[in-house]
C-alpha positions as CSV (number, residue, x, y, z in Angstrom):
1,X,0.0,0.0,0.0
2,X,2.5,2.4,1.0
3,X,4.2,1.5,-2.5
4,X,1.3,3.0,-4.4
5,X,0.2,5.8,-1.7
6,X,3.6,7.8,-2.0
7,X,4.2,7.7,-5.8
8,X,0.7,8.8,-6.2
9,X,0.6,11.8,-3.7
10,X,4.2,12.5,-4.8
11,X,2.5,12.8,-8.6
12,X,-0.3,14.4,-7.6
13,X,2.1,16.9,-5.3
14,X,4.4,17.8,-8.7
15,X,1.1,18.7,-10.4
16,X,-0.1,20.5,-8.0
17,X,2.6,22.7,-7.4
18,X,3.4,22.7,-11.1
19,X,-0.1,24.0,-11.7
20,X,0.1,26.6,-8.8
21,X,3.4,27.9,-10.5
22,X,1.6,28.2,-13.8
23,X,-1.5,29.5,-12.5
24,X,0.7,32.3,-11.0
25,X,2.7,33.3,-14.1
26,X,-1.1,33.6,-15.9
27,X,-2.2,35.9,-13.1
28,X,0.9,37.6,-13.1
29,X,1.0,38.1,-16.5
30,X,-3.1,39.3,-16.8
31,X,-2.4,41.8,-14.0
32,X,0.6,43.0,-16.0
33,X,-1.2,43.0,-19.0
34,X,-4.4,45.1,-17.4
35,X,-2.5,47.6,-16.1
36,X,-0.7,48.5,-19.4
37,X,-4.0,48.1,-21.1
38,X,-5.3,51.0,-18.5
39,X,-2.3,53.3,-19.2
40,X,-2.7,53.3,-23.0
41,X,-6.6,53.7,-22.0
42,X,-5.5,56.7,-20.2
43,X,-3.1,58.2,-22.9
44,X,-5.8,57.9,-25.3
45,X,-8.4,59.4,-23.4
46,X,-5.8,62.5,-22.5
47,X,-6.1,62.7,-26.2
48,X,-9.5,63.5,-26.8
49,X,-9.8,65.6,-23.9
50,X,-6.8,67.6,-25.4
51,X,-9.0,67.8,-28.9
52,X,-11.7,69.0,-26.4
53,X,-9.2,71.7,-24.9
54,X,-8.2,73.1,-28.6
55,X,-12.1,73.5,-28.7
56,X,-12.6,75.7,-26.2
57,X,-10.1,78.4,-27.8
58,X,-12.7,78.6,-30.7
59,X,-15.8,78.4,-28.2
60,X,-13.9,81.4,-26.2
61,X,-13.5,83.9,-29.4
62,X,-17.1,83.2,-30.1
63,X,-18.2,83.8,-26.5
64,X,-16.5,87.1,-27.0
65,X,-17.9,88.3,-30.2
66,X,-21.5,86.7,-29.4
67,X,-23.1,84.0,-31.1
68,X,-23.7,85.1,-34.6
69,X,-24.5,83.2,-37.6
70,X,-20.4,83.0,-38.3
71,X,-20.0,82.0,-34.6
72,X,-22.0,79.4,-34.7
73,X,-20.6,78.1,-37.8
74,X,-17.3,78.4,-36.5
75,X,-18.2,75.9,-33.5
76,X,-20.0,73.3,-35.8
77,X,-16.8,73.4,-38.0
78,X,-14.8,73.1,-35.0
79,X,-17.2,70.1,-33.9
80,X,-16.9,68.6,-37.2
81,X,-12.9,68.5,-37.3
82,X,-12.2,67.1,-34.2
83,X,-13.4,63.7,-34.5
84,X,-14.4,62.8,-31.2
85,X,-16.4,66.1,-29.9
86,X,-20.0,64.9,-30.3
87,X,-21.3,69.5,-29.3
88,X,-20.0,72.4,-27.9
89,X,-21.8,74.9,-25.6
90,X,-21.5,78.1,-24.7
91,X,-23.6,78.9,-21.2
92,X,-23.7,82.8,-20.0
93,X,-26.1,84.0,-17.3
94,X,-27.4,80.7,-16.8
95,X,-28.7,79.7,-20.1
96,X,-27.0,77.9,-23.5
97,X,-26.2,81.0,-25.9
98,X,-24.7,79.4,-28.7
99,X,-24.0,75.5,-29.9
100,X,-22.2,73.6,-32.4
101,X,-25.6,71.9,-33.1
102,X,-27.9,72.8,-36.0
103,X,-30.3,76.0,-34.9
104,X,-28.7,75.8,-32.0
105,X,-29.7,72.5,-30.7
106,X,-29.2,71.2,-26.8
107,X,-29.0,67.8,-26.4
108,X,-28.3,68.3,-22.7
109,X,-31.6,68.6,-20.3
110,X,-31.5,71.6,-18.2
111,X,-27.8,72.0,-18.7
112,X,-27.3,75.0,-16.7
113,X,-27.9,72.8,-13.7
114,X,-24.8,71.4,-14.1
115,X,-22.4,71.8,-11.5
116,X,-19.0,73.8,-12.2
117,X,-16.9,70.8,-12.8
118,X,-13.8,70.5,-15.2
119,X,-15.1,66.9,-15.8
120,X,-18.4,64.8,-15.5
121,X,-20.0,61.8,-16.4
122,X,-23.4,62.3,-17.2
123,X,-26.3,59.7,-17.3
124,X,-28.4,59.1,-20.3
125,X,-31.3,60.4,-18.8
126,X,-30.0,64.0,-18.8
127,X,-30.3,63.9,-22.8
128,X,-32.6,64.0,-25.0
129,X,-31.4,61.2,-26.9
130,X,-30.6,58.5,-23.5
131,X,-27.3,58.3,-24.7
132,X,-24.4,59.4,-21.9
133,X,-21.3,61.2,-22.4
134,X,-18.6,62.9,-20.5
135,X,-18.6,66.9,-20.3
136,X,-15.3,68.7,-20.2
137,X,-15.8,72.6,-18.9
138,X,-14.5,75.5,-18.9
139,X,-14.9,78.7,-17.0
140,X,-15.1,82.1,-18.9
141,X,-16.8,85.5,-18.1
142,X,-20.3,85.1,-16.8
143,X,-20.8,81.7,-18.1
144,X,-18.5,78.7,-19.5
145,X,-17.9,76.8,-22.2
146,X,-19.6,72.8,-22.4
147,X,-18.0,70.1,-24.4
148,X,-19.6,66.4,-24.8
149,X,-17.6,63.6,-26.1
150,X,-19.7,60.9,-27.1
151,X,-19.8,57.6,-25.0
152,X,-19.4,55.6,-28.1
153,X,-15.8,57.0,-28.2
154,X,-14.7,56.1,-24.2
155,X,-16.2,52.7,-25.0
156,X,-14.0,52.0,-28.2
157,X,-11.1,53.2,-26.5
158,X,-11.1,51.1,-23.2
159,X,-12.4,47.8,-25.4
160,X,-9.8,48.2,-27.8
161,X,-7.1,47.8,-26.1
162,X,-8.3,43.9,-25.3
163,X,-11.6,42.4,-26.0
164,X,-11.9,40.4,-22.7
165,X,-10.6,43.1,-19.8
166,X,-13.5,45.1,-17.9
167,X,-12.1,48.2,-17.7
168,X,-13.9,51.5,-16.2
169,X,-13.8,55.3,-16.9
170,X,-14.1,56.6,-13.4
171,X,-14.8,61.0,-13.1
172,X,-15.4,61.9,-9.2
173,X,-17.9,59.4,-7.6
174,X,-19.5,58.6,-11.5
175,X,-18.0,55.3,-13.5
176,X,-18.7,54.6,-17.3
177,X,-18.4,50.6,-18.4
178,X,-17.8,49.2,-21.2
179,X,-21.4,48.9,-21.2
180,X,-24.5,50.3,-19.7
181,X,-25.1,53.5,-18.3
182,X,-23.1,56.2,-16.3
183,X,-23.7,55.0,-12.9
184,X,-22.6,55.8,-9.2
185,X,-19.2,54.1,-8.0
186,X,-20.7,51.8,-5.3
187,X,-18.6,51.1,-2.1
188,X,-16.9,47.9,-1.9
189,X,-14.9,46.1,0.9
190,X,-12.0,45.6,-2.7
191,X,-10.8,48.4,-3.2
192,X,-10.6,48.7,-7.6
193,X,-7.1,49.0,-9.2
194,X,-6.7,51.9,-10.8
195,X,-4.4,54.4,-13.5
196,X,-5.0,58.1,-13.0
197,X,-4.5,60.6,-15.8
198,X,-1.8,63.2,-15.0
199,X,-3.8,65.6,-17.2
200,X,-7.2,65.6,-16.3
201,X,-9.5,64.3,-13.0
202,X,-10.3,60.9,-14.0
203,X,-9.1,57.4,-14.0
204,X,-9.2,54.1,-15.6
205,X,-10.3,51.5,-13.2
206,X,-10.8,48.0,-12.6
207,X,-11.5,45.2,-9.8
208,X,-8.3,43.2,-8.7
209,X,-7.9,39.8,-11.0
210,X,-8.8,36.9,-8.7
211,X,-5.6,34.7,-8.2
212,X,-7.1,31.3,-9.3
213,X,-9.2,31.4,-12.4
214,X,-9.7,28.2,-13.9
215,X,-11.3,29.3,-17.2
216,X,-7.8,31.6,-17.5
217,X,-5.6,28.4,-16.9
218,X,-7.1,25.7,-18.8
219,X,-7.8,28.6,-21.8
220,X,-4.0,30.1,-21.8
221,X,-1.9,27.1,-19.8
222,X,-3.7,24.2,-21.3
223,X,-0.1,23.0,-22.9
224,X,2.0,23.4,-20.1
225,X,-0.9,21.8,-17.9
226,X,-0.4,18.7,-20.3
227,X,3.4,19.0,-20.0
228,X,3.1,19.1,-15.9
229,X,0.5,16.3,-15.8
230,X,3.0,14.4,-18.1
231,X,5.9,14.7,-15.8
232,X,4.1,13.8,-12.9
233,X,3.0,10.3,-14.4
234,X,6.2,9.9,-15.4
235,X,7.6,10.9,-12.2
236,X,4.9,8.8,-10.5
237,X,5.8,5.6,-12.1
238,X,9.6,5.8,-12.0
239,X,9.1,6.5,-8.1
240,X,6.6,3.1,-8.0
241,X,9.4,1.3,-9.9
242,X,12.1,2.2,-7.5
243,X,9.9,1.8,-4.2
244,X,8.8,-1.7,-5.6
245,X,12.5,-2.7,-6.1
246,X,13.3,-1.3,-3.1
247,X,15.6,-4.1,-1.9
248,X,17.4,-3.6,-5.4
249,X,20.6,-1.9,-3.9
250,X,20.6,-3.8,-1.3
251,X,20.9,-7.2,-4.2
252,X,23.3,-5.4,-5.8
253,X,25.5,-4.7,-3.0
254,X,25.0,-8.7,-2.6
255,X,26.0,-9.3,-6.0
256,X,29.1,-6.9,-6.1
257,X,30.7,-9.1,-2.8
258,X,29.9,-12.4,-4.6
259,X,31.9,-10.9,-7.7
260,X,34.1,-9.2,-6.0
261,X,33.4,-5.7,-7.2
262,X,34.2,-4.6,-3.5
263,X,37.9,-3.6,-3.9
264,X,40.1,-2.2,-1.4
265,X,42.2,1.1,-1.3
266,X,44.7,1.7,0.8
267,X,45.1,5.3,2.6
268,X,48.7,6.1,3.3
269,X,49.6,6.5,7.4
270,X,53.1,8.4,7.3
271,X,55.7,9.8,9.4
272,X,54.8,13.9,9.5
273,X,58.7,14.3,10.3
274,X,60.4,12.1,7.9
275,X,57.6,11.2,5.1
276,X,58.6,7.4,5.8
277,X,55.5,5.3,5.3
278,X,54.5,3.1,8.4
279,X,51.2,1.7,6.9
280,X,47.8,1.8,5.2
281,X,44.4,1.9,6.3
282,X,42.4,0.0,3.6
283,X,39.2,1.2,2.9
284,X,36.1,-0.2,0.4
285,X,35.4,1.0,-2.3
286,X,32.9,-0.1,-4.8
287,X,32.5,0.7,-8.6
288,X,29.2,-0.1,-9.6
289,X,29.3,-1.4,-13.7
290,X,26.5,1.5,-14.4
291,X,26.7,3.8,-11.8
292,X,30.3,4.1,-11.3
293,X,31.9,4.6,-7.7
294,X,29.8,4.5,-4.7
295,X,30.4,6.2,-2.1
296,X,31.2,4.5,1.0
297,X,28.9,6.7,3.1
298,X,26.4,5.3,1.1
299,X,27.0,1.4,1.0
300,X,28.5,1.1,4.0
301,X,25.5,1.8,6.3
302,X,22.7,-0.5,4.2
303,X,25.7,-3.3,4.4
304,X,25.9,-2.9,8.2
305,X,21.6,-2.7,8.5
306,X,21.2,-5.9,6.3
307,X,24.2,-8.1,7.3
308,X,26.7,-7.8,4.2
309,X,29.0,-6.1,6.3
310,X,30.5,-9.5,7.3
311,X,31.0,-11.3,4.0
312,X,31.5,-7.6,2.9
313,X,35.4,-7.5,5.4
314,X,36.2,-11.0,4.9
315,X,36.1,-10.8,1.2
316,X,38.4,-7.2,1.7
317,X,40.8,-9.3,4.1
318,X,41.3,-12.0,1.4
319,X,42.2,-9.1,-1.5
320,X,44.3,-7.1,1.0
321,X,46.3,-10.6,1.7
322,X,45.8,-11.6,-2.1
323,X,47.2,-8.0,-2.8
324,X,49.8,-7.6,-0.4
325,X,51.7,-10.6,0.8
326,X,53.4,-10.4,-2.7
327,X,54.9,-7.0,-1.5
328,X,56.0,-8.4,1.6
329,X,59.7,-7.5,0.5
330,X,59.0,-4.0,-0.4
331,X,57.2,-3.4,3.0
332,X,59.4,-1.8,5.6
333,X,59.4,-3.9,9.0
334,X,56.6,-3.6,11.4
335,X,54.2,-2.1,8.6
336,X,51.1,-1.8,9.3
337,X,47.7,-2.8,7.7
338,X,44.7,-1.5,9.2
339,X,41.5,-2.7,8.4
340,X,37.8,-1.7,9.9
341,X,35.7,-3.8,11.7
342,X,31.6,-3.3,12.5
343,X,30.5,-4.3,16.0
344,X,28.2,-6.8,14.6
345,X,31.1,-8.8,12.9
346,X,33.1,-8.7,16.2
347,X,30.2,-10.0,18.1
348,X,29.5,-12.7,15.4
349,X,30.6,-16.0,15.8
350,X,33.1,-16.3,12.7
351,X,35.0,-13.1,13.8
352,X,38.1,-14.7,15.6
353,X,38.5,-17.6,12.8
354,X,38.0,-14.6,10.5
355,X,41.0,-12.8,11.9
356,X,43.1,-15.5,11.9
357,X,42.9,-16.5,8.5
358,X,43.9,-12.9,8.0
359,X,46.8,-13.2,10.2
360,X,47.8,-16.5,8.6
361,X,48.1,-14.7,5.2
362,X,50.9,-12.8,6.2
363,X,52.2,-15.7,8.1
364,X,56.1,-14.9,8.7
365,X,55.8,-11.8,7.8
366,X,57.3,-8.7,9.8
367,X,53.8,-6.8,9.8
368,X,51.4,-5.8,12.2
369,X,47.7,-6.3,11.5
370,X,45.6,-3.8,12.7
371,X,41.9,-3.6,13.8
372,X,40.0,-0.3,13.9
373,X,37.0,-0.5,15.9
374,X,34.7,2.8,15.3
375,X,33.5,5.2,18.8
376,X,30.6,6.1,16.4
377,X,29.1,2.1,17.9
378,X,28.4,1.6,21.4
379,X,31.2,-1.3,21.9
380,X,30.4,-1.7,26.0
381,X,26.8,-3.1,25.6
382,X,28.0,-6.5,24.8
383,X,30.6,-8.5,27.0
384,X,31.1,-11.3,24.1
385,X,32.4,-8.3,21.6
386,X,35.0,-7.1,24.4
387,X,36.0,-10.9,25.0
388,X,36.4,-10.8,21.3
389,X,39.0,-8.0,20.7
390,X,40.6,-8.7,24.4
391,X,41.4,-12.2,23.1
392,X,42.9,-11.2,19.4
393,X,45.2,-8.6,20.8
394,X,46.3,-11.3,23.4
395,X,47.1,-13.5,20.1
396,X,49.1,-10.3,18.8
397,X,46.4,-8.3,16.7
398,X,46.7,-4.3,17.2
399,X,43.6,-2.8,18.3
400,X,43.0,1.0,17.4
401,X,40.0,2.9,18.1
402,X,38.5,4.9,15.7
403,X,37.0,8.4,15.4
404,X,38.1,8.9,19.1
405,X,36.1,11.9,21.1
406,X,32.7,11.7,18.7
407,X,31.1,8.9,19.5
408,X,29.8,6.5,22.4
409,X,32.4,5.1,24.0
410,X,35.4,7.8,25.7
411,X,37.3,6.7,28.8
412,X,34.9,3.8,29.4
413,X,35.7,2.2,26.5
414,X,39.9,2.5,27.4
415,X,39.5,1.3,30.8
416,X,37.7,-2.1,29.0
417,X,39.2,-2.8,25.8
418,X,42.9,-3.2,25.7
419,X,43.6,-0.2,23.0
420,X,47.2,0.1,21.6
421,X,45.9,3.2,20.2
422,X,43.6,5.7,19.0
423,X,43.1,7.6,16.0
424,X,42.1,11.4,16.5
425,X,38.8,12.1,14.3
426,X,39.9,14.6,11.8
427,X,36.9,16.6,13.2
428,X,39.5,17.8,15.3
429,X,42.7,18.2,13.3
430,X,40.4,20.5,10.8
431,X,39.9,23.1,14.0
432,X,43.6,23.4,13.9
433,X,44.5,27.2,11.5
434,X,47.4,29.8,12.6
435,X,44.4,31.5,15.2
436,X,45.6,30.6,18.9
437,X,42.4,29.4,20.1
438,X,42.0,26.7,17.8
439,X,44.0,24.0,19.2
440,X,42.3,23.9,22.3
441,X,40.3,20.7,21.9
442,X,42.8,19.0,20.3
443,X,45.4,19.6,23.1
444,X,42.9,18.2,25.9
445,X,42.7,15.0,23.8
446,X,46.4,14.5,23.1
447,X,46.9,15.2,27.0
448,X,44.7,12.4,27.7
449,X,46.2,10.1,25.0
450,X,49.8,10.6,26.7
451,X,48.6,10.2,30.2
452,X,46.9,7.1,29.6
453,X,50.2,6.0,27.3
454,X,48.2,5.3,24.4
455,X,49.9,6.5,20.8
456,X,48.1,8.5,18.2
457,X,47.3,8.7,15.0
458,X,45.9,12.2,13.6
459,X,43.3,11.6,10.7
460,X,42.3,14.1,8.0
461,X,45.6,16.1,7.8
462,X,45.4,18.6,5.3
463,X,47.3,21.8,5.9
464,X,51.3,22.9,6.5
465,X,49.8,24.5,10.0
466,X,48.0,21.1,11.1
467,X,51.2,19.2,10.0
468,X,53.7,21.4,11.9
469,X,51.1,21.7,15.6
470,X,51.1,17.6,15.4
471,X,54.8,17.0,14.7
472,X,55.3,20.0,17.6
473,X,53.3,17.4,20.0
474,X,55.3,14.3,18.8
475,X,52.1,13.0,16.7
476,X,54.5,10.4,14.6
477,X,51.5,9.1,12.7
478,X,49.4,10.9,10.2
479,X,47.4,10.5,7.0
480,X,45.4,12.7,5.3
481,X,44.8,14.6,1.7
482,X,48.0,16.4,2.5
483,X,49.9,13.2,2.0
484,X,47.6,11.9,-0.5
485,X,44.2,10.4,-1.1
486,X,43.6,6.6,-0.8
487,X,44.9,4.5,-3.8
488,X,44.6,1.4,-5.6
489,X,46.7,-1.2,-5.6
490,X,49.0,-0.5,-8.6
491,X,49.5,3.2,-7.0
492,X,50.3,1.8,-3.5
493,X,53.1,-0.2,-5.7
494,X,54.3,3.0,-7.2
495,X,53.9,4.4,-3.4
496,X,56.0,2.0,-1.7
497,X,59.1,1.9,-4.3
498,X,58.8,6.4,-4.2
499,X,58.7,6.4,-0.1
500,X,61.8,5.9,2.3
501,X,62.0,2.2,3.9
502,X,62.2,2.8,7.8
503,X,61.8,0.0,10.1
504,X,58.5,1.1,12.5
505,X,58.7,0.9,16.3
506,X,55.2,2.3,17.4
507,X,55.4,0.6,21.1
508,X,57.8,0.3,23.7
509,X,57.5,-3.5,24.4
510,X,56.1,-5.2,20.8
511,X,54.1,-7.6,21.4
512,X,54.8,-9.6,17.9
């Protein structure tokens, strides 16, 4: 069930989000789009008022001279010329004077009721005709001057700029649609988006786009709707494929032991005074035939949860004899070969025979064989795993403890275990820079090491300043990217016949 639950939410999650991520970017780009389409609105509106504006410079001369027969020409002409001027007034002592209309024609009902305003909207039920229009005035001496721009022209002017966006003309407390009548601007708990003109009192206005509109996303997104829903099926599937093989790494890891894919490199442990080299520390590695080298980090723990970390060492011990007893010669006396151990192979039956048969493989041989047991596992729990390690290093094995100071086990674990050494987690050795404060740590650990006579080895050396504080505190061991990464076994050839041969004396009393 849970196989089929988590690919399908995980699915249905992608195209969720994927359609929230569209749906903005449509919203986004509407809003964008409205507001431009209410600035050109605006511009184009400023442009018939200006017409309006030129007007009233005719309307004033013929306010001055009176409204005779070639006054009132003069305004019709002027009406006629500017495209988008439907009459023009003149009002003096309370009634209309002179117009642009035919015998003087008013289409306006009781017009000198009007307020003084530079700009209205009036209502079709002030004309004669029911049709509304927008008055632009202008004061002059006893009187002022009318102009009415048709509605028809507003309307072109805010629908043509796009067919599907609901655009007002808003002048004081009086709004003009796309359709219908002037009406009053009602109050409303959303506030309208809005351009204002910079010439004239009135604005282009328009509610807020709602964020989710799903006529808007299936009619504009409907592609990249398919695309998303197409990508999460996909994604769906390859995450049922992988859940239902979900033991597949862990049969590959099987497989790669059986073959013997598991190979071991061998990280260099060298004298930080003299660059002699006293041993190795082999490490797994794994090069998958597809997905190339594996990282330990990664194989390591699912080998140790499902078991394979036994066959997993004991195949590594048989290459790192298989590998190295032929070097023998070229191996300086007393070198060492470290190798990791999990708490659950020590505890398991097979682990002394296994160490023995590693042992016997350099049979005669002036090495010491080296077990790192890792703080990061609580090693006290069990009395069978200390009997274990107790009894090898009676029969000669060397018993180092790992990543000392960041894991379980501390002084406990050196008062139980009989610990020929400890390895200083490079956690610590990366504190150490040229600042005088950073060493602090360090030097409480190497106090304890030297108290309880325990020699050290100082992982993850990387810098001059590390390598010259440990050879200051007599640190003789160290490895590290500063004296190179771990190698294969045809560069540890090339390593051995490049580094100094010194004969190794880590102890005071050897043991083998």
């Amino acid at each position: 069930m849970r196989n089929v639950f988590i690919p399908l939410l995980s699915a249905l999650f992608l195209f969720m989000a994927g359609s929230l991520i569209i749906n903005w970017q449509l919203w986004h780009m509407a809003t964008m789009s409205t507001a431009e389409a209410a600035r050109i609105s605006t511009h184009k509106i400023d442009t018939i008022l200006n017409e309006a504006l030129s007007a009233t410079n005719t309307a004033q001369r013929v306010a001055e001279q009176g409204c005779t027969d070639r006054g009132q020409l003069d305004l019709g002409t002027e009406a006629a010329l500017k495209p988008h001027l439907r009459a023009i007034m003149i009002e003096q002592k309370g009634r209309i004077i002179c117009t642009s209309l035919p015998g003087n024609g008013v289409l306006i009902i009781h017009p000198e009721t009007l307020p003084n305003l530079k700009l209205m909207l009036l209502p079709g039920r002030r004309l004669l005709n029911d049709v509304p229009v927008l008055i632009f005035q202008t004061p002059i001496a006893n009187g002022r001057i009318m102009i009415s721009i048709s509605d028809a022209h507003l309307r072109d002017v805010m629908a043509g700029v796009s067919e599907g966006l609901n655009l007002s003309l808003q002048v004081g407390d009086h709004s003009l649609k796309r359709t219908g009548d002037v009406s009053i601007v009602a109050s409303s708990h959303e506030v309208p988006v809005m351009v204002s003109s910079t010439m004239f009192p009135f604005s282009i206005t328009w509610q807020p786009l709602p964020f989710f509109n799903s006529t808007r996303l299936v009619q504009q997104g409907w592609s990249l709707l398919l695309l998303i829903f197409f990508l999460s099926v996909v994604m769906g599937i390859l995450l049922r494929r992988y859940m239902g093989k979900s033991t597949t790494f862990e049969d590959d890891l099987r497989k790669a032991i059986t073959k013997g894919e598991i190979t071991p490199y061998y990280q260099p442990v060298v004298n930080g005074e003299t660059g002699g080299l006293y041993g190795v520390e082999v490490l797994a590695r794994w090069k998958h035939p597809k997905s190339g080298f594996i990282p330990p980090d990664v194989f390591i723990p699912i080998a140790e949860r499902s078991g394979l970390i036994i066959p997993l060492t004991k195949n590594l011990m048989a290459k790192v004899v298989s590998q190295l007893k032929p070097l023998s010669p070229k191996l300086p006396d007393g070198f060492h070969i470290g190798i990791n151990v999990s708490a659950s192979h020590i505890n398991s039956s097979s682990f002394i025979g296994d160490c023995h048969a590693f042992g016997q493989g350099f049979k005669g041989k002036k090495v010491k064989l080296v077990l790192e047991i890792t703080e990061r596992e609580p090693l006290l729990d069990n009395p069978h795993l200390i009997e274990n390690l107790n009894t090898l290093h009676d029969a000669g094995f060397v018993i180092a403890l790992d990543d000392f100071g960041t894991g379980y086990s501390g002084l406990s674990c050196l008062n139980n275990l009989a610990i020929d050494y400890i390895k200083i987690d490079k956690s610590f050795v990366n504190r150490v820079t040229e600042q005088k404060d950073s060493t602090m740590l360090l030097d409480c650990v190497i106090e304890l090491a030297k108290k309880l006579s325990l020699s050290i080895v100082a992982e993850g050396v990387e810098t001059k300043e590390q390598l010259d504080y440990l050879n200051r505190n007599e640190i003789t061991l160290l490895q590290g990217y500063y004296f190179g990464k771990p190698v294969s076994y045809i560069e540890l050839i090339k390593l051995l016949l490049s580094k100094p041969r010194e004969k190794i004396k880590l102890y005071e009393n050897e043991k083998m």
